[in-house]
MDTraj code that builds the backbone (N, CA, C; nanometers):
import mdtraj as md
import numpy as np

residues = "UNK UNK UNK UNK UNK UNK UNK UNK UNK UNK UNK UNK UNK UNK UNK UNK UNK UNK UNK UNK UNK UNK UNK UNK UNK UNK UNK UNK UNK UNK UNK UNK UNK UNK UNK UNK UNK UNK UNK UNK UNK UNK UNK UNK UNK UNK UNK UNK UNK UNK UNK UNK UNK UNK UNK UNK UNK UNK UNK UNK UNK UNK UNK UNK UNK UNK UNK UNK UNK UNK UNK UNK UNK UNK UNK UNK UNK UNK UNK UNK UNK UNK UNK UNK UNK UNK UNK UNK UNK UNK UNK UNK UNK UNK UNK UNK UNK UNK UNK UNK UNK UNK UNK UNK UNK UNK UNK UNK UNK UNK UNK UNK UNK UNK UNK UNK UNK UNK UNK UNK UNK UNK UNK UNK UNK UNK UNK UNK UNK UNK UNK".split()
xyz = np.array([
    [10.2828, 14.0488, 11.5241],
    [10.4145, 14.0622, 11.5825],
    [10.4153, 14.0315, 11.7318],
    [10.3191, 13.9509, 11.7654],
    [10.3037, 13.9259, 11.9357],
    [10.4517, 13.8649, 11.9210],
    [10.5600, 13.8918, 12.0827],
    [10.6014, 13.8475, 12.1416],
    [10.6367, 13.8470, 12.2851],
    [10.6887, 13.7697, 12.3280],
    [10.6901, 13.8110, 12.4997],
    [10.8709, 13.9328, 12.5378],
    [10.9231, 13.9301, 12.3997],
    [11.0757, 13.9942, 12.4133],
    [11.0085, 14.1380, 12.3885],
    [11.1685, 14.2300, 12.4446],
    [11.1091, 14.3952, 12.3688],
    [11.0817, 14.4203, 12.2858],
    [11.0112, 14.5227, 12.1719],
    [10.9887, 14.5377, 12.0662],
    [11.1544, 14.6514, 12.0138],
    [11.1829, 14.6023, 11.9143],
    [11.2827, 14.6809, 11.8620],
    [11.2273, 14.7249, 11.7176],
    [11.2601, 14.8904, 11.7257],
    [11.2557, 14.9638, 11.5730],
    [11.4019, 14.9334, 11.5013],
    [11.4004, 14.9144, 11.3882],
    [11.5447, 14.9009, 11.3197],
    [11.4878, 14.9770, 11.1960],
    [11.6169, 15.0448, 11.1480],
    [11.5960, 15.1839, 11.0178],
    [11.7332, 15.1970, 10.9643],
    [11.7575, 15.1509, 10.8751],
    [11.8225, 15.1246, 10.8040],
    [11.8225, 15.1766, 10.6264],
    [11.8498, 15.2337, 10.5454],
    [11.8144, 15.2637, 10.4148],
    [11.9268, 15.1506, 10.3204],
    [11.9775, 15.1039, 10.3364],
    [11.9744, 14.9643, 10.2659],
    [11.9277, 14.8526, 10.3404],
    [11.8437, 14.7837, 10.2215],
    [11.7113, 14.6930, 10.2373],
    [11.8063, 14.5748, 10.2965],
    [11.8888, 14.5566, 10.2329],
    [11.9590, 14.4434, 10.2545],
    [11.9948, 14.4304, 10.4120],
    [12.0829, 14.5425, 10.4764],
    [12.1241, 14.5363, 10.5910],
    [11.9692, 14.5032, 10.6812],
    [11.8980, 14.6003, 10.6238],
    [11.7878, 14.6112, 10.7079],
    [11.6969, 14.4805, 10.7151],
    [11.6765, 14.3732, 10.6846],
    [11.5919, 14.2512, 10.6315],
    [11.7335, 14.1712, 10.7267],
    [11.8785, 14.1780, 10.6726],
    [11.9293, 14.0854, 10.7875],
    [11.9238, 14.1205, 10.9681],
    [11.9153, 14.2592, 11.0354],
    [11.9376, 14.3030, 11.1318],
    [11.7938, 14.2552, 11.1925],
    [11.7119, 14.2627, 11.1226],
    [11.5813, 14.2664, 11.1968],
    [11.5361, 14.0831, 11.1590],
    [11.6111, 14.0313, 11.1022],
    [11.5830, 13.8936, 11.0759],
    [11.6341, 13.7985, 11.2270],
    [11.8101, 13.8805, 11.2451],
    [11.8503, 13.8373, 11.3592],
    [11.8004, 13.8633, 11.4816],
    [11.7220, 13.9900, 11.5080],
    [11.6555, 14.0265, 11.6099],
    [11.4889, 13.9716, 11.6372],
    [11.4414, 13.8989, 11.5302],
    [11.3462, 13.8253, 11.5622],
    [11.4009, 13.6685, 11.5955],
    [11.4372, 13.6653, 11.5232],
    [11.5304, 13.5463, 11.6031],
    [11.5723, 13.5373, 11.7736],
    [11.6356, 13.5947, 11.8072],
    [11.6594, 13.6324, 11.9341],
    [11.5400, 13.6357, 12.0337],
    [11.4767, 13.6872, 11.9759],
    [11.3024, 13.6739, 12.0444],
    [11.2460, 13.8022, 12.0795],
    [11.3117, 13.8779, 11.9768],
    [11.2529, 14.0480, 11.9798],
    [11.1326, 14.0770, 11.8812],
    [11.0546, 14.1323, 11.8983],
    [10.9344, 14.2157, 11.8374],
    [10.9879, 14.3020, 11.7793],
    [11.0142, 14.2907, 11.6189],
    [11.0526, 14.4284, 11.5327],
    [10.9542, 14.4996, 11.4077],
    [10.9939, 14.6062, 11.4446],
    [10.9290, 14.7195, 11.3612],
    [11.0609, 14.7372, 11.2699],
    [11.0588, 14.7365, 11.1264],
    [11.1449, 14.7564, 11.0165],
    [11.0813, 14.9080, 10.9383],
    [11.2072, 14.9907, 10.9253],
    [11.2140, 15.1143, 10.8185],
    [11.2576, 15.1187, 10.7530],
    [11.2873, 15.1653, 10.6186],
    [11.3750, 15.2216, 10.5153],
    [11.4202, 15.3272, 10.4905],
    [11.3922, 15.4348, 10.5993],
    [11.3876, 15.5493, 10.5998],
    [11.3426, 15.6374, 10.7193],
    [11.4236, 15.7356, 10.7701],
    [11.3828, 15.7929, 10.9317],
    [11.2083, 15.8403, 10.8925],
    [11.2252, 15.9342, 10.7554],
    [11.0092, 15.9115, 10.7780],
    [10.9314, 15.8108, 10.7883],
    [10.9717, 15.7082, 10.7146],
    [10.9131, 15.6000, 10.7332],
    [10.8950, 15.5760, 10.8982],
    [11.0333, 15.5768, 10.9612],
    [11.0290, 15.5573, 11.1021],
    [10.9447, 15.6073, 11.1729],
    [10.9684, 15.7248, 11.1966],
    [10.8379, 15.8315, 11.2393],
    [10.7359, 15.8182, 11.2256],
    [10.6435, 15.7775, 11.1145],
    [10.5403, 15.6946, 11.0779],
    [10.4996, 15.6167, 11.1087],
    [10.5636, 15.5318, 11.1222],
    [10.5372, 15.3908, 11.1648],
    [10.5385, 15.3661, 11.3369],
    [10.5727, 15.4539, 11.3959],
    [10.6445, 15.4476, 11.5624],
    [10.5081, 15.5682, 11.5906],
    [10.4667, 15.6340, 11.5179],
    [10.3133, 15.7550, 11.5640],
    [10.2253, 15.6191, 11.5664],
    [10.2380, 15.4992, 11.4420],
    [10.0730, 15.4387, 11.4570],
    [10.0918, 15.3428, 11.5088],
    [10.2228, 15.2988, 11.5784],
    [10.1917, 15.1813, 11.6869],
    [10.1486, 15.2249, 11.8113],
    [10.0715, 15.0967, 11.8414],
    [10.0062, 15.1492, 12.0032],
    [10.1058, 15.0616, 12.1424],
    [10.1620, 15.0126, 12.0788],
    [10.2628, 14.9084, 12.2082],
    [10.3697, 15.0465, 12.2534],
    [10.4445, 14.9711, 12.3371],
    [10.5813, 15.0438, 12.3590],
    [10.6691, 15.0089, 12.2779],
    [10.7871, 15.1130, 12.2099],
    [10.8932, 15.0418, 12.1725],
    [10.9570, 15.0537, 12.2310],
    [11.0826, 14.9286, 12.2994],
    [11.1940, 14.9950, 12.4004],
    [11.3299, 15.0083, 12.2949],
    [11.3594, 14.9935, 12.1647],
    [11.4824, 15.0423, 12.1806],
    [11.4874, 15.0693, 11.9831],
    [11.5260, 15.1104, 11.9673],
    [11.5842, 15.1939, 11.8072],
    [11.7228, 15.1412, 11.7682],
    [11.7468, 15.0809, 11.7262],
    [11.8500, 15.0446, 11.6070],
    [11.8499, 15.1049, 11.4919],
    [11.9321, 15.2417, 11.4508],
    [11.9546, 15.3160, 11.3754],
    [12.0887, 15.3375, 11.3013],
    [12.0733, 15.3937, 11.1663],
    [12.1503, 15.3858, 11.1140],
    [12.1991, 15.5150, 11.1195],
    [12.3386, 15.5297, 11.1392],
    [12.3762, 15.6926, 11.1477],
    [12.3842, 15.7292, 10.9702],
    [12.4531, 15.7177, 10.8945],
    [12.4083, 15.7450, 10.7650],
    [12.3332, 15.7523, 10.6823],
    [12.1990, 15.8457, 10.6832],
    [12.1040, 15.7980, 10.5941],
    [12.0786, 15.9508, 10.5121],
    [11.9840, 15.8913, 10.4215],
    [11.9680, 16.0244, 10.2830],
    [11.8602, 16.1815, 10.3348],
    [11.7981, 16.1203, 10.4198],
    [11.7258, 16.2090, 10.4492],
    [11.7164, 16.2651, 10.5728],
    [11.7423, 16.2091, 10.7185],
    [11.7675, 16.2436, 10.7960],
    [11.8447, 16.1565, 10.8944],
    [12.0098, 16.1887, 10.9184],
    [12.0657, 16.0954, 10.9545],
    [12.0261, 16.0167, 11.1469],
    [12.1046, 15.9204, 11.1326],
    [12.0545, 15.8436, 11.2637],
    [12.0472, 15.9254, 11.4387],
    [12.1249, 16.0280, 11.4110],
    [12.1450, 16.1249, 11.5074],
    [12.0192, 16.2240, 11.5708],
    [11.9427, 16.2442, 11.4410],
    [11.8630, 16.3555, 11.4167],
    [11.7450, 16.2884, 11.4238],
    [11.7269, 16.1625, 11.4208],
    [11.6162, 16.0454, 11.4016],
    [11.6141, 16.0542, 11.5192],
    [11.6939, 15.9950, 11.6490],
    [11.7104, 15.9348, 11.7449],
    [11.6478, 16.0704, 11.8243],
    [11.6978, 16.2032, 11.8536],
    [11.6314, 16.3464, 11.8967],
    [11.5076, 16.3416, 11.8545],
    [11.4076, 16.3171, 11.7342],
    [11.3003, 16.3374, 11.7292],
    [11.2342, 16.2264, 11.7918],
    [11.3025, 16.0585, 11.7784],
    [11.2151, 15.9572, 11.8777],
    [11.2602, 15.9934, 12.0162],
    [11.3333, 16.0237, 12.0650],
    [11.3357, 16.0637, 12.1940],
    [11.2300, 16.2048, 12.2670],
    [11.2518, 16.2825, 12.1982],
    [11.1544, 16.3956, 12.2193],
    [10.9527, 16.3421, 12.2230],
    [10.9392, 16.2248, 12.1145],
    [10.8136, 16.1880, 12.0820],
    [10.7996, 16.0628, 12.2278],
    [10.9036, 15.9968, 12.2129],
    [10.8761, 15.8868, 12.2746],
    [11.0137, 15.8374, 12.3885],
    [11.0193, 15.9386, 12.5196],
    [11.0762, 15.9618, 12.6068],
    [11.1124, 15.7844, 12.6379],
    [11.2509, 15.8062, 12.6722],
    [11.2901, 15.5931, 12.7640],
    [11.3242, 15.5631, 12.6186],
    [11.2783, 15.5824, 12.5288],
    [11.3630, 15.4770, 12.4104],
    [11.4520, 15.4707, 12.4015],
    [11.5596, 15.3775, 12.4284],
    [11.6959, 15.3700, 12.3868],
    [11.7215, 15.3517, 12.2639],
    [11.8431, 15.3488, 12.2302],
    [11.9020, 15.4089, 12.0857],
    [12.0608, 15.2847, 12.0844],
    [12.0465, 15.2550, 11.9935],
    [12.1824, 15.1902, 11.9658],
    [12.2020, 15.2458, 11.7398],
    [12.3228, 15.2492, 11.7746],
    [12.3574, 15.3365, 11.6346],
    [12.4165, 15.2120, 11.5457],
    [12.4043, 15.2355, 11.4623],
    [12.5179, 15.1171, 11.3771],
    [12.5395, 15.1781, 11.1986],
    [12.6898, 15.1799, 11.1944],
    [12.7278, 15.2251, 11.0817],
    [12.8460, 15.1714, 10.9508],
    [12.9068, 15.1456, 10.8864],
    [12.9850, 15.0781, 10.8412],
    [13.1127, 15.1996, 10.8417],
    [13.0900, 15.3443, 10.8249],
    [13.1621, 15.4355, 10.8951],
    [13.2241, 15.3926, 11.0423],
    [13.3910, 15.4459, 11.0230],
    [13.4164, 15.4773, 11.1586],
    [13.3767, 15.5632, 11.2101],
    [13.3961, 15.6031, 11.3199],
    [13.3784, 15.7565, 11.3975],
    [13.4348, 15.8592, 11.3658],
    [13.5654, 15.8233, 11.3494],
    [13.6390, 15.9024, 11.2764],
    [13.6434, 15.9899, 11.0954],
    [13.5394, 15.8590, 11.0439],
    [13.5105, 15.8875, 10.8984],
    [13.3555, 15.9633, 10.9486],
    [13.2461, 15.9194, 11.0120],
    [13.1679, 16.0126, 11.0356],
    [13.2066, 16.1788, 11.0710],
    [13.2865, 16.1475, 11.1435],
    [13.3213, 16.2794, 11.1959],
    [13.3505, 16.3814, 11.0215],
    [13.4259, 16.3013, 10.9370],
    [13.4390, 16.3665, 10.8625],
    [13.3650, 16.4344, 10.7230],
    [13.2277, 16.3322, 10.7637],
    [13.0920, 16.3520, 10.7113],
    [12.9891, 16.4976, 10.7816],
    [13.0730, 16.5037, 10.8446],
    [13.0089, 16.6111, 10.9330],
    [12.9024, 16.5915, 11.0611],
    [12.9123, 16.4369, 11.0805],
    [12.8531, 16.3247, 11.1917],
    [12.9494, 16.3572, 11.2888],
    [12.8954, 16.4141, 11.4347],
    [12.9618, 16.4237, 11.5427],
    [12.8719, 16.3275, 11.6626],
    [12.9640, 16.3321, 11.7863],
    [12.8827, 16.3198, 11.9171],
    [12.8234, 16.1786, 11.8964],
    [12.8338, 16.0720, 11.8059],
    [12.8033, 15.9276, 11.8453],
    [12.7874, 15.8920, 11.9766],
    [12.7402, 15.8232, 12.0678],
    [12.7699, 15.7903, 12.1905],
    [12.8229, 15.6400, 12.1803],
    [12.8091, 15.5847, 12.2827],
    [12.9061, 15.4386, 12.3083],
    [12.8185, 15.3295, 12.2481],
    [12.6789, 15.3657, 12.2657],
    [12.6039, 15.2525, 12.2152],
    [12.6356, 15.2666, 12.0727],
    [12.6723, 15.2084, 11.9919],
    [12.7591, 15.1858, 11.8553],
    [12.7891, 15.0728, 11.8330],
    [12.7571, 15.0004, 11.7047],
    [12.7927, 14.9034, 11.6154],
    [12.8260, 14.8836, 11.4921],
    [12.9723, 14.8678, 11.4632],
    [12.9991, 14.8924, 11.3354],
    [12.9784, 14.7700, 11.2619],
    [12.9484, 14.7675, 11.1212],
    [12.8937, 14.7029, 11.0481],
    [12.9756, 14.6820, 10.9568],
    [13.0060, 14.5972, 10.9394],
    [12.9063, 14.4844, 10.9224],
    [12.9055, 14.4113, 11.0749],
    [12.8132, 14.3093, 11.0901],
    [12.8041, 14.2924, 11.2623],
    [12.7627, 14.1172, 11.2465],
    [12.7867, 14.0174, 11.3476],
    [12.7113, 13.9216, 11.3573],
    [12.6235, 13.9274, 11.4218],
    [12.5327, 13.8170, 11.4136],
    [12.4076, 13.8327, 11.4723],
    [12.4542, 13.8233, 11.6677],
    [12.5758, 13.7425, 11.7169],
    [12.5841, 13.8019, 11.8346],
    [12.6535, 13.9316, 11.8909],
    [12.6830, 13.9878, 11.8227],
    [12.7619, 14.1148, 11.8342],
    [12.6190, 14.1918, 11.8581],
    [12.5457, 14.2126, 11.7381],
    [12.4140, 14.2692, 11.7371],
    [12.3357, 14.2783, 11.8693],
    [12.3017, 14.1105, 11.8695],
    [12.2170, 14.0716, 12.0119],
    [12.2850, 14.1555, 12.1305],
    [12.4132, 14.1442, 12.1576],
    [12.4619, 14.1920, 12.2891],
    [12.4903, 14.2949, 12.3232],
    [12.4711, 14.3772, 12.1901],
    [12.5027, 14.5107, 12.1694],
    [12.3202, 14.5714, 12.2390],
    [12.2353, 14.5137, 12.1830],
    [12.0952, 14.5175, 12.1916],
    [12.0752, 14.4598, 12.3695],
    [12.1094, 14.3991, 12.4159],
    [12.0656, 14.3309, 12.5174],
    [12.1752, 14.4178, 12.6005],
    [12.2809, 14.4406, 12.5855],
    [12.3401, 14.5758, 12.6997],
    [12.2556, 14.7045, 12.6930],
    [12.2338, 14.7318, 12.6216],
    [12.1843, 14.8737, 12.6103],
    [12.0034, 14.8466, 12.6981],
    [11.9640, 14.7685, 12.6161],
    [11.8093, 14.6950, 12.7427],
    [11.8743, 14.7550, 12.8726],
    [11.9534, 14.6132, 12.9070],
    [11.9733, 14.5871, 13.0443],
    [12.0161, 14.7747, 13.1423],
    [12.0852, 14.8565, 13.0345],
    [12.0809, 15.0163, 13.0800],
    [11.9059, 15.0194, 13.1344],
    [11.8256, 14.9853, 13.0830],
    [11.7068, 15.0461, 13.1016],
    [11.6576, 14.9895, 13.2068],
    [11.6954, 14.8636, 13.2507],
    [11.5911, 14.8041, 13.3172],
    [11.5453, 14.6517, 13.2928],
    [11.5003, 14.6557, 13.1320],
    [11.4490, 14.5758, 13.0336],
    [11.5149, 14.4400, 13.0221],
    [11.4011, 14.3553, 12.9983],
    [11.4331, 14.1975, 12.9723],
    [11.5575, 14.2323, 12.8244],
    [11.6487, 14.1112, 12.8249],
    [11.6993, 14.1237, 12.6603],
    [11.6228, 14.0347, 12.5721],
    [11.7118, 14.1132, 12.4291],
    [11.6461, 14.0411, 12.3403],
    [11.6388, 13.8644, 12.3428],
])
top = md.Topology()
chain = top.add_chain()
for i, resn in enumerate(residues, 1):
    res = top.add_residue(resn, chain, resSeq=i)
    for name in ("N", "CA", "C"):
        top.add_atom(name, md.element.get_by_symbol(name[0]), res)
traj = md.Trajectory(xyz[None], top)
């Protein structure tokens, strides 16, 4: 997975979304780590040895949603930014019992430049080259 772009985690529990998001983000010229699942995530983000700079998460998922993902990579791995993406509004989360989204948000379905710029603002918060 050498590249000279950031490395992005993407976690997603449909395969489908997840195989296009991280298809477009290697494209772009990002280094991605792909999940199916926030354990999986967790897993996979303990046995890498690089940095990751940013999480593309899904706020809806079966086992632990994107909210609760994002608090445990932040707590493990301090500076990671977080961008959320859901096919829920905010308003329908909210009624899932999903509160407190922040701005970094992408509703889905997404193109691959919506994605990118959504990804490359949230970088540029940090500091960080974009994708």
């Amino acid at each position: 997975m050498p590249t000279d772009g950031p490395t992005i985690l993407v976690v997603d529990d449909e395969r489908h979304v997840l195989t296009v998001a991280a298809e477009m983000l290697r494209r772009a010229g990002s280094g991605v780590l792909s999940a199916i699942s926030a354990r999986e995530a967790l897993t996979l983000c303990r046995a890498f040895t690089e940095p990751i700079h940013l999480a593309l998460l899904d706020v809806v998922m079966p086992d632990m949603n994107g909210l609760e993902l994002s608090e445990c990579l932040q707590a493990e791995f301090p500076g990671i930014r977080v961008v959320y993406m859901s096919e829920y509004s905010c308003p329908e989360m909210a009624r899932l019992g999903i509160t407190g989204v922040p701005a970094d948000f992408l509703q889905k379905p997404f193109t691959s430049s919506k994605l990118v710029g959504k990804v490359n603002a949230a970088l540029r918060k940090s500091g960080l080259a974009s994708a």
